[in-house]
C-alpha positions as CSV (number, residue, x, y, z in Angstrom):
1,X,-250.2,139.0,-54.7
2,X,-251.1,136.9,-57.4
3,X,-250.9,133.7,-55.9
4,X,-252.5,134.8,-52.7
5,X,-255.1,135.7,-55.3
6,X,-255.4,132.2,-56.7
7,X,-255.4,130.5,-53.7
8,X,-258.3,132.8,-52.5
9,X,-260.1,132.2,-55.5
10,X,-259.3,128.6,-54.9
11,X,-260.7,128.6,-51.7
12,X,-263.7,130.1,-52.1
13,X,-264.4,127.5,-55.2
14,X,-263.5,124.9,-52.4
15,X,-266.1,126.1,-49.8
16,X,-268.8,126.5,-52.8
17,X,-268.4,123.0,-53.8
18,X,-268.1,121.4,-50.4
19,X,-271.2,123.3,-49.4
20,X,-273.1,122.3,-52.5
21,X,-272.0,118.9,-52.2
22,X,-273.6,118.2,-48.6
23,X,-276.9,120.3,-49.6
24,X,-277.5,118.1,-52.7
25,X,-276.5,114.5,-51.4
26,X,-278.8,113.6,-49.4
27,X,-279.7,110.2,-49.1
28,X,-277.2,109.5,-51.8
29,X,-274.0,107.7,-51.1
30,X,-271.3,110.7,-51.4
31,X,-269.0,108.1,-53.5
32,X,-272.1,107.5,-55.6
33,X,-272.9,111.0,-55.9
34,X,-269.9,112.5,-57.2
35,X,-270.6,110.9,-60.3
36,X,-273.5,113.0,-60.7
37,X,-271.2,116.2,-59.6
38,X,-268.6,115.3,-61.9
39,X,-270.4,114.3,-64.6
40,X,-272.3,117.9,-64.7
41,X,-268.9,119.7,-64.1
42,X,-267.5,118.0,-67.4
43,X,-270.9,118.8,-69.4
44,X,-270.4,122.1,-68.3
45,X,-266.9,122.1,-69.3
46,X,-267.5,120.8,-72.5
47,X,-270.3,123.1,-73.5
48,X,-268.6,126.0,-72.4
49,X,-265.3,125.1,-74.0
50,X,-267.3,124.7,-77.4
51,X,-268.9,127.6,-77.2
52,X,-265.6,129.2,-76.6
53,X,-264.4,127.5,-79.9
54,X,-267.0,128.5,-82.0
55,X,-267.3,132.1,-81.0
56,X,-263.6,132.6,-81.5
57,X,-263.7,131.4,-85.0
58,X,-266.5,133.4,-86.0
59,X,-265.3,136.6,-84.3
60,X,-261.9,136.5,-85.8
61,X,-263.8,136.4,-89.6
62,X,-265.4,139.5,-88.6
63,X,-268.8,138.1,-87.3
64,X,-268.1,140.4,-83.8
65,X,-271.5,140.2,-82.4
66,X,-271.8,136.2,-82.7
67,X,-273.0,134.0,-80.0
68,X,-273.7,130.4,-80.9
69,X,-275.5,129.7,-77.1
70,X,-278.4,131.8,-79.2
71,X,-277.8,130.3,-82.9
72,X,-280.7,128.1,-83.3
73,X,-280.0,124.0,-84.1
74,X,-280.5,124.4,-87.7
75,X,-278.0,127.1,-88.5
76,X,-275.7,125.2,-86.2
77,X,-276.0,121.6,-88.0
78,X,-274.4,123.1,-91.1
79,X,-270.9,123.8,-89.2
80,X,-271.1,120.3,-87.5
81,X,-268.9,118.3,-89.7
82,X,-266.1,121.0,-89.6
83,X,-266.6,121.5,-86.0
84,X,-266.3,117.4,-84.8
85,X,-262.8,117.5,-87.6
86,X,-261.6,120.0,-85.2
87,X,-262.9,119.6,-82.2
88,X,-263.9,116.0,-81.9
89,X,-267.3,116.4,-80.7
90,X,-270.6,118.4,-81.8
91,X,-273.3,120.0,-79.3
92,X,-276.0,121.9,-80.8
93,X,-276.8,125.0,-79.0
94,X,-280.1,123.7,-77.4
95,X,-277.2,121.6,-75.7
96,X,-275.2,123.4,-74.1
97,X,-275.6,123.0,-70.3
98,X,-276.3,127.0,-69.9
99,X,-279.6,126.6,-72.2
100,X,-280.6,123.2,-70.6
101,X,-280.3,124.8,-67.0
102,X,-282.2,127.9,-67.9
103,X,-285.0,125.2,-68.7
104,X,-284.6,122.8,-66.3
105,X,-287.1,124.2,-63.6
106,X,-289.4,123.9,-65.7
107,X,-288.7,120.8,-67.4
108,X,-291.1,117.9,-67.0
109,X,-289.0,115.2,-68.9
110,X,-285.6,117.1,-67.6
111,X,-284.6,113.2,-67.3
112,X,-285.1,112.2,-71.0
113,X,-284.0,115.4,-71.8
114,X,-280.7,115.0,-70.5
115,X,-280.0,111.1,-71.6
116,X,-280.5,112.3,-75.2
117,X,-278.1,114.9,-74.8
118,X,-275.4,112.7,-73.8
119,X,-276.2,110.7,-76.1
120,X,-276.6,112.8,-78.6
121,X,-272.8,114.2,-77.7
122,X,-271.6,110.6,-77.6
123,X,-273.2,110.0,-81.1
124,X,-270.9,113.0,-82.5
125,X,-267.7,111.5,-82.1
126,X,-268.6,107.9,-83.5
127,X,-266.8,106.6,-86.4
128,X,-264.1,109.3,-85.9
129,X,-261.3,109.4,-84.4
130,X,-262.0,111.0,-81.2
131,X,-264.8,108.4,-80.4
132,X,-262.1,106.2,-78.3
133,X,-262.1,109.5,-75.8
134,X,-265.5,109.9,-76.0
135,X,-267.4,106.5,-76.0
136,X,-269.4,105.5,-72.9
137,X,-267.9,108.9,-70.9
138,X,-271.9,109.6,-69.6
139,X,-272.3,106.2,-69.0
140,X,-272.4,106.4,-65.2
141,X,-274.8,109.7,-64.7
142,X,-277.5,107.2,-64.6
143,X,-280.3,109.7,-64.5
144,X,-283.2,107.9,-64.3
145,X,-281.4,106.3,-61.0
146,X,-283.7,105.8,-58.0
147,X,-280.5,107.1,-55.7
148,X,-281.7,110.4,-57.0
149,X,-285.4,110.0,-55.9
150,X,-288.4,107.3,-55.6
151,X,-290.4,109.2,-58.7
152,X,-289.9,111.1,-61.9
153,X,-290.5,114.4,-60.3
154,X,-288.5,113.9,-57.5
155,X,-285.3,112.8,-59.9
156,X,-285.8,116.0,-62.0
157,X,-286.2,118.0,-59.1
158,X,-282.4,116.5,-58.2
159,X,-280.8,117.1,-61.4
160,X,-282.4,120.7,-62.0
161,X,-281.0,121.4,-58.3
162,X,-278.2,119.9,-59.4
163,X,-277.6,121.7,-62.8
164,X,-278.4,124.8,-60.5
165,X,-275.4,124.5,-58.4
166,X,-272.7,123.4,-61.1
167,X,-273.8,126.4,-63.2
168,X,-273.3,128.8,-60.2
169,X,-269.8,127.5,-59.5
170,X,-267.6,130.4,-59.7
171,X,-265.4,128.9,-62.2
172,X,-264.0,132.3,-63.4
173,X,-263.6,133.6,-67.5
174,X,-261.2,131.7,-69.9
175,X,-259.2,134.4,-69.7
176,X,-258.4,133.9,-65.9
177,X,-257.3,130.4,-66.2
178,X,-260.8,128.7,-66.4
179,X,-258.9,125.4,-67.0
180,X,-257.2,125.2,-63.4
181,X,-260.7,125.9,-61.9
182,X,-262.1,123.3,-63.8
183,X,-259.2,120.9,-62.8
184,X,-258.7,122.2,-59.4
185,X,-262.8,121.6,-59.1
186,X,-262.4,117.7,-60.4
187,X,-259.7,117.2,-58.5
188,X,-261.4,118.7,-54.8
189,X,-264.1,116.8,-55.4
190,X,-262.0,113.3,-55.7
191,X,-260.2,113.6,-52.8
192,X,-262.8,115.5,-50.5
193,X,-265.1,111.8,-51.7
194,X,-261.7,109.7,-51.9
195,X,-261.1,110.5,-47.8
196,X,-264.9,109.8,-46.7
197,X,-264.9,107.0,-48.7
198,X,-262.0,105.1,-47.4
199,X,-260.3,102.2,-49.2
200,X,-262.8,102.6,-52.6
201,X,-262.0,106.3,-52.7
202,X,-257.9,105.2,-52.7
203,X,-258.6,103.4,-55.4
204,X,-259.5,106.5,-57.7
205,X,-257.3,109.2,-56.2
206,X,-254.0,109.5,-55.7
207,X,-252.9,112.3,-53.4
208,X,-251.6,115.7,-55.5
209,X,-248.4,115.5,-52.9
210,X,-247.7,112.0,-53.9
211,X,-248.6,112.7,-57.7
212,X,-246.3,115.6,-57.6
213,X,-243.0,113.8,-55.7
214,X,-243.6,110.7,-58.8
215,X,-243.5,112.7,-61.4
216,X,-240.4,115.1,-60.1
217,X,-238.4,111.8,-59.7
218,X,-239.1,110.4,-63.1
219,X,-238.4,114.4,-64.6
220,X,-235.4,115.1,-62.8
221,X,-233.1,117.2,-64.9
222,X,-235.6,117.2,-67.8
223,X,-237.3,119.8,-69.3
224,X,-239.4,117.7,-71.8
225,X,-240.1,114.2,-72.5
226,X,-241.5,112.0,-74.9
227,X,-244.3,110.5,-73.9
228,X,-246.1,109.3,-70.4
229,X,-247.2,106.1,-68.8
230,X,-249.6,104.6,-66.0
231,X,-250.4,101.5,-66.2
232,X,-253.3,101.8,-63.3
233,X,-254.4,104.9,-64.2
234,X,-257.2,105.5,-62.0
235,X,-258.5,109.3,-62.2
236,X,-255.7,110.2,-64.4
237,X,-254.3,112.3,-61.4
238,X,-250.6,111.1,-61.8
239,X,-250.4,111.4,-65.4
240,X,-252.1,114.8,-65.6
241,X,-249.0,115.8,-63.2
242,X,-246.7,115.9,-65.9
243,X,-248.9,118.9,-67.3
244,X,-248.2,120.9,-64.2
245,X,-244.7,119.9,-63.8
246,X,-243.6,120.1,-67.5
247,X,-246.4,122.0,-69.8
248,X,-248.5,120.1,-71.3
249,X,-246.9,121.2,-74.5
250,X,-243.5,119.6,-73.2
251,X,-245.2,115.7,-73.0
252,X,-244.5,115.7,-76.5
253,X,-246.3,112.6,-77.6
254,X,-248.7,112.5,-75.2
255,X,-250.5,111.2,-72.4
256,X,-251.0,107.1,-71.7
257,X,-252.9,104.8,-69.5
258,X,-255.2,101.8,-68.6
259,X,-257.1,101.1,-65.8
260,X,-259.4,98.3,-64.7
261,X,-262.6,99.7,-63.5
262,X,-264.6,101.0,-65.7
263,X,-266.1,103.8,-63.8
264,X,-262.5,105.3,-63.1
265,X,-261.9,105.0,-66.4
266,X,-264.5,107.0,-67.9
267,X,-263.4,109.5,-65.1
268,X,-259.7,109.7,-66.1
269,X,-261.1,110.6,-69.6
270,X,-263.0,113.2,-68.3
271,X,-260.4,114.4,-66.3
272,X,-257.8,115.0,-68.8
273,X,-260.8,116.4,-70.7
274,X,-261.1,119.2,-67.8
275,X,-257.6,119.9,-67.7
276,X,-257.5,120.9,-71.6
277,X,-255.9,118.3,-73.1
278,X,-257.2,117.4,-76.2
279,X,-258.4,114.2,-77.6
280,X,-255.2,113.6,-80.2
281,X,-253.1,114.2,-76.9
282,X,-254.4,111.6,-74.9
283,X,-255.0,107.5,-75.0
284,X,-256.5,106.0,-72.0
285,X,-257.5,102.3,-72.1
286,X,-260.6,100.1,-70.4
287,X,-258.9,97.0,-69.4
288,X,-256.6,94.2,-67.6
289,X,-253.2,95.8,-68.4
290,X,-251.3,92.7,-67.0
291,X,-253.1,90.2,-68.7
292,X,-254.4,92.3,-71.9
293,X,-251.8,95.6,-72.0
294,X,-253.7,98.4,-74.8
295,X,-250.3,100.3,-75.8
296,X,-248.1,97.7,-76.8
297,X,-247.4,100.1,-80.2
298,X,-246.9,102.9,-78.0
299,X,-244.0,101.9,-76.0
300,X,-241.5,102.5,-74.9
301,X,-242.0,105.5,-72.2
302,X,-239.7,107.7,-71.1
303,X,-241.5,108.4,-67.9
304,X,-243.8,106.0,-66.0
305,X,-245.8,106.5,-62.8
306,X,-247.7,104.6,-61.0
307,X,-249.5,103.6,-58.1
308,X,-251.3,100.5,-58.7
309,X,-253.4,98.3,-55.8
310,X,-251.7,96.5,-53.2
311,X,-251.5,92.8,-53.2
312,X,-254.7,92.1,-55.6
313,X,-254.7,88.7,-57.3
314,X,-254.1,87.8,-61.1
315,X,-254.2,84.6,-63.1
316,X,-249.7,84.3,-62.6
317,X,-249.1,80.6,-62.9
318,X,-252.2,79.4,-63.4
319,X,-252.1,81.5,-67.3
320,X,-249.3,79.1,-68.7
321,X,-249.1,81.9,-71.4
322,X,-248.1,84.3,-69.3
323,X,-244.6,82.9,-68.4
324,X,-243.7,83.0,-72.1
325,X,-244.7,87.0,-72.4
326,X,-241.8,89.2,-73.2
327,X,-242.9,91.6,-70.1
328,X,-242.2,88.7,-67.5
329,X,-240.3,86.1,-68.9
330,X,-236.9,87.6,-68.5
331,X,-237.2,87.3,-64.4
332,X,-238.0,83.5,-65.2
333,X,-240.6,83.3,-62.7
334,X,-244.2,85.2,-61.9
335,X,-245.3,87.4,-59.3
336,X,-247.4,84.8,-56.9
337,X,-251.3,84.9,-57.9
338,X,-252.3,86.3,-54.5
339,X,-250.1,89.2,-54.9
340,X,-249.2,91.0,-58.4
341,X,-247.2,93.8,-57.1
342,X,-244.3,92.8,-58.7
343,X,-245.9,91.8,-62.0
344,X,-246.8,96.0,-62.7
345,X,-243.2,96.4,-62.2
346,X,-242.1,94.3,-64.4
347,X,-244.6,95.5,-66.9
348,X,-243.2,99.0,-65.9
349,X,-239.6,98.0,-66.6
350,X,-240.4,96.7,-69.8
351,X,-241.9,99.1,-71.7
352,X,-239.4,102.1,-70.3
353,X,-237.5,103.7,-72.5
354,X,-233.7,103.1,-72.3
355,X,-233.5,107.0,-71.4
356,X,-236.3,106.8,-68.9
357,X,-237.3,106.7,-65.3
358,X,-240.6,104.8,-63.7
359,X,-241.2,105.9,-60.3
360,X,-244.1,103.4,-58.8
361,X,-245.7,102.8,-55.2
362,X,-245.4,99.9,-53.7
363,X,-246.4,97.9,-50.5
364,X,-243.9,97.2,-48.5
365,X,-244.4,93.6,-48.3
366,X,-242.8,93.2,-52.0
367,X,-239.6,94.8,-50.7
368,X,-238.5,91.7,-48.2
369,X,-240.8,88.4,-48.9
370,X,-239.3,85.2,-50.2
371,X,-240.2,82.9,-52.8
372,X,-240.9,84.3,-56.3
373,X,-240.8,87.7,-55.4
374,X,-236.9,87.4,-54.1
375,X,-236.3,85.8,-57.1
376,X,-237.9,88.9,-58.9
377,X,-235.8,91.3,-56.6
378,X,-233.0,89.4,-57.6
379,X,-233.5,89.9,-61.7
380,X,-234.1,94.0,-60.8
381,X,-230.5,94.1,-58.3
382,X,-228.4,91.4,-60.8
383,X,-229.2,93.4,-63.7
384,X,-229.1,96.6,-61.8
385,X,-232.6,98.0,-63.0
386,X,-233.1,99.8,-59.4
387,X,-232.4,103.6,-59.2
388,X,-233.7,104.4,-55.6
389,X,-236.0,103.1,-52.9
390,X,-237.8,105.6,-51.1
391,X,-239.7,104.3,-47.4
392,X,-242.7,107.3,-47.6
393,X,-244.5,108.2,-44.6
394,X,-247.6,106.2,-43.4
395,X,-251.2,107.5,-43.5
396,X,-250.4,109.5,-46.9
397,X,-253.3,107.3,-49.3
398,X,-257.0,107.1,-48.5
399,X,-257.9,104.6,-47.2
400,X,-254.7,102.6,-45.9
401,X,-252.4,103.4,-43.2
402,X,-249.2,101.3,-44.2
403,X,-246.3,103.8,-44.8
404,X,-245.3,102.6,-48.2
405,X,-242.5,102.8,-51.3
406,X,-241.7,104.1,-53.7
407,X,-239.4,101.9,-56.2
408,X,-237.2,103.7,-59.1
409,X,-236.1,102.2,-61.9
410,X,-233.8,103.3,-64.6
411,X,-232.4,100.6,-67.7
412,X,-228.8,103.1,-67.9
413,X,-227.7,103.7,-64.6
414,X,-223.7,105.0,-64.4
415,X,-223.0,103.0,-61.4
416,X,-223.9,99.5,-59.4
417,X,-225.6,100.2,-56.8
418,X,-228.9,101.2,-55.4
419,X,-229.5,104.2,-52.8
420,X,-232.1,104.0,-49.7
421,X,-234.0,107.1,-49.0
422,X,-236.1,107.0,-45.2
423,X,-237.9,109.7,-45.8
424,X,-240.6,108.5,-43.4
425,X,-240.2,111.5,-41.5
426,X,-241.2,113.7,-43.9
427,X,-244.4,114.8,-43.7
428,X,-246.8,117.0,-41.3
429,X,-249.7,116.0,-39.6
430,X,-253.5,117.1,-41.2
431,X,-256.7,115.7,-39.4
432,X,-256.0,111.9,-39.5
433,X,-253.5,111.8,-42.5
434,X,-249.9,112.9,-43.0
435,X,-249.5,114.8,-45.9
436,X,-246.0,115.9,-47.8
437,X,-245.7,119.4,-47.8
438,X,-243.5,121.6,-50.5
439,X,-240.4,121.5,-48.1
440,X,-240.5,117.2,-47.7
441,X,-240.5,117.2,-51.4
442,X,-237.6,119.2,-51.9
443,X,-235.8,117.3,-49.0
444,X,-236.3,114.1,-50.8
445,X,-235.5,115.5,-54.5
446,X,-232.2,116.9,-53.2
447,X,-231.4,113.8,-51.4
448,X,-232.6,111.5,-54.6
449,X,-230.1,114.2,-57.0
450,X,-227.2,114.1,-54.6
451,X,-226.8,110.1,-54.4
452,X,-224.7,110.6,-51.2
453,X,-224.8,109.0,-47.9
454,X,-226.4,110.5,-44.9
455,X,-226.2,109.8,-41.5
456,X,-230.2,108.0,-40.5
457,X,-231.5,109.5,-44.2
458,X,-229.7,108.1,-47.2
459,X,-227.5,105.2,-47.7
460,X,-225.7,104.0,-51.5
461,X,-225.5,100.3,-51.1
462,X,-223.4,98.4,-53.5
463,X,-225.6,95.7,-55.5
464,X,-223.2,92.8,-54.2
465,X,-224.3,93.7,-50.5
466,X,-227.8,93.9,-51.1
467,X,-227.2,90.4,-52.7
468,X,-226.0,89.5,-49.7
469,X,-228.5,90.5,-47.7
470,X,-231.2,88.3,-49.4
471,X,-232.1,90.4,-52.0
472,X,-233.9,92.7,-49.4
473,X,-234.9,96.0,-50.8
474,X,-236.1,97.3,-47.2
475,X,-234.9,100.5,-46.6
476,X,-234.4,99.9,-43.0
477,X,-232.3,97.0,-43.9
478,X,-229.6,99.7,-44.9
479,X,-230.5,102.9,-43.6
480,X,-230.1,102.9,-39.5
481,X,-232.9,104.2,-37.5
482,X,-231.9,107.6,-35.1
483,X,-232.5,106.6,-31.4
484,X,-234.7,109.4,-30.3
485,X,-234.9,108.3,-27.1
486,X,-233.7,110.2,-24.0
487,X,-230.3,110.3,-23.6
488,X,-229.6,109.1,-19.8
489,X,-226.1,110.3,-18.0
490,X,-225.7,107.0,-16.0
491,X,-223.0,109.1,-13.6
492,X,-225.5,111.6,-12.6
493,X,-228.4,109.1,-12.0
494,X,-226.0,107.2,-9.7
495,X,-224.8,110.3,-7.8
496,X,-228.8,111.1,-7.4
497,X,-229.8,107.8,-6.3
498,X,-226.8,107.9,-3.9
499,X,-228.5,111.0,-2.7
500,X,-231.6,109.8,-2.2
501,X,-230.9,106.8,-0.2
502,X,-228.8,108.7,1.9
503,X,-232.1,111.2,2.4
504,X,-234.4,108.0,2.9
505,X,-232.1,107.2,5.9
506,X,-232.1,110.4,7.4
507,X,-236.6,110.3,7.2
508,X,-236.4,106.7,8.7
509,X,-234.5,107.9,11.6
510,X,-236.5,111.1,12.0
511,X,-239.9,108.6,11.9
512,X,-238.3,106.4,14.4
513,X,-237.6,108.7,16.5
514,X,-241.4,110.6,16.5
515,X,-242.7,106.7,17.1
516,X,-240.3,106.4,20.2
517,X,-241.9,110.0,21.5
518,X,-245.3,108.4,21.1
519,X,-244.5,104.8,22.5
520,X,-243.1,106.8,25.8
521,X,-245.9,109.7,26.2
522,X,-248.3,106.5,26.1
């Protein structure tokens, strides 16, 4: 009954935010406008969480009646070093998102209002050691924006609307799990934009099914690991897996990433900020990660996911430095410049821990083409790097209908040879995308554990064959398609033709002999 519970609860936050969503966009892009959503949801989070913090604290030295959302700014300052020590950011209680929505109606400069307040949050963390987690995280609730109106008034009116909404989202007590509302929240509202959005929403959002199927793979048999990877992080939504999966307590070195695009990046930050972990347990870097990687102190990782874009271009060749760097030079080529697939996986490989297991997406292109990507394939199958290849369903991203892969790599495999997985089957159909359900999962996991052969499924090809074969890493290559098609009894159909020929020779003389009637009555 419980979980019938959350997922009612979870359903109705679902409707509230879809509903709110479509009343407040407007004319605003939705893509464009879930900044706004999400960047209210996290000052929401944040305030509340504080507030949570704080009351705690005082309560437990006796101070049972204490509520900081009604301390006023001067009492609070004096608690504001000890409070950004332990927390890593300060808000002072005029603030907190329940105190600037009770005003906002009424608020002329709501605008100005809530630019200093970001800042002003910002500001708290600098020059500790929090400010990596916290720097530039408002910067894209741009709320002087015309996107939210032609005037002033017409902005504010938006945003107190706006604060309206968030505040009214049933989000439930801390007690109840407020966390996984917050998450599940941040994480409807990616993919309900990610699917209208198309390929720009893929690039933010990977799906929960996908997320969860990754990280299983690279946890298998594991009930804790050291520390985790992505090297295209996007919203964070693979990494913050490993806290469902595991316990966030059981990542015991924390969560890492980098991604490219600076808006998804101060989005991962705020999602793992929603999902409670806390700054010291997270380090997410804005940058190139192939041509300027953030963690090279941090590595190695004893589990890596990933899902980074298909076939985008990178400086390869043309970066004469590049051939000499430790993560690449060991296939003695680069990934071609027009398609660096290969290159994250040789990042990947890299900086994996001996013990570990990277699980990454891939396009399927990468698994058969010639040139300096066989010769890649050939380093990964020579020196027997590659755990699995899975062939997923199509139509499972936003945005892209190619049925992609999924390429495992271990560095201490027990034997020499790589298993193919077609689980392109698995999968049921929702709307216009497939989706993976609980079941599909399972089916690959036990297939992945068991390392057998299996008649159109599974198929443990030695190294030296796949050698053979080109280097081809194409699971159809090795695992043989089922014929589906109608099975046809080639006896039966003769013996019916037979009959009806014979039958067509008994109407012909029947019709010839009406037209001889006729011929002779005329």
């Amino acid at each position: 009954m419980v979980d019938n519970k959350k997922e009612q609860e979870r359903d109705e936050l679902h409707r509230t935010i879809w509903s709110m969503a479509n009343d407040l966009r407007g004319s605003v892009d939705g893509w464009d406008f879930k900044q706004y959503v999400l960047g209210m949801l996290f000052y929401r989070y944040i305030s509340e969480n504080f507030v949570k913090y704080v009351n705690a604290g005082e309560i437990e030295a006796g101070n049972a009646n204490f509520d900081y959302v009604k301390l006023n700014d001067k009492d609070a300052e004096e608690a504001r070093e000890d409070l950004v020590q332990s927390k890593g950011y300060f808000i002072l209680p005029s603030q907190l998102f329940c105190n600037v929505k009770e005003k906002a109606p009424n608020n002329e400069n709501l605008n100005e209002t809530l630019e200093s307040v970001f800042r002003s949050i910002e500001m708290s963390a600098q020059g500790r050691d929090s400010e990596k987690n916290f720097k530039g995280l408002f910067d894209d609730i741009d709320v002087n924006s015309n996107k939210l109106g032609g005037t002033v008034a017409k902005r504010n009116e938006k945003l107190a609307k706006l604060l309206g909404s968030v505040g009214d989202m049933k989000l439930g007590s801390y007690q109840d799990n407020t966390i996984d509302a917050f998450g599940d929240a941040y994480e409807y509202l990616m993919g309900m934009y990610a699917s209208n959005a198309g390929k720009s929403g893929g690039e933010y959002y990977t799906p929960q099914e996908v997320s969860e199927l990754l990280t299983k793979i690279t946890v298998l048999g594991k009930q804790e690991v050291n520390k985790v990877y992505d090297p295209a992080c996007g919203s964070g939504s693979l990494l913050l897996k490993f806290a469902k999966v595991l316990g966030k307590e059981n990542v015991r070195l924390g969560f890492f990433g980098q991604e490219i695009n600076l808006t998804t990046y101060n989005l991962c930050r705020m999602n793992m900020w929603l999902h409670d972990i806390e700054y010291t347990e997270f380090d997410i870097g804005h940058g190139d990660t192939l041509i300027e990687p953030m963690h090279w102190d941090d590595e190695p990782f004893e589990a890596i996911v990933s899902n980074p874009p298909y076939s985008i271009k990178w400086e390869g060749d043309d970066n004469p430095i590049l051939i000499n760097d430790e993560r690449f030079s060991p296939a003695g080529v680069l990934a071609p410049r027009s398609k660096a697939d290969l290159a994250f996986i040789m990042h990947s490989l890299a900086w994996l821990a001996t013990n570990g297991v990277a699980a990454i997406v891939c396009f399927p292109g990468v698994m058969y083409r010639g040139g300096a990507e066989q010769k890649i394939r050939k380093y990964l199958i020579d020196n027997n790097y590659v755990e699995c290849i899975i062939q997923l369903p199509d139509n499972l991203f936003f945005g892209t209908s190619i049925a992609t892969c999924i390429m495992v790599l271990k560095k201490s495999k027990t034997e020499n040879s790589t298993l193919f997985l077609d689980a392109s089957k698995e999968c049921v159909k929702v709307t216009n995308n497939n989706k993976l359900t609980e079941e599909n999962i399972q089916n690959i996991l036990n297939a992945y554990k068991e390392r057998k052969d299996k008649k159109y499924y599974a198929a443990v090809i030695p190294n030296d064959k796949i050698a053979d074969n080109g280097y081809s890493l194409s699971v159809s290559a090795y695992v043989e398609q089922e014929d589906t098609r109608e099975k046809i009894d080639i006896v039966k159909l003769n013996a019916e033709i037979k009959e009806i020929v014979a039958r067509e020779e008994v109407l012909r003389a029947e019709i010839d002999r009406i037209i001889a009637e006729i011929e002779v009555e005329a």
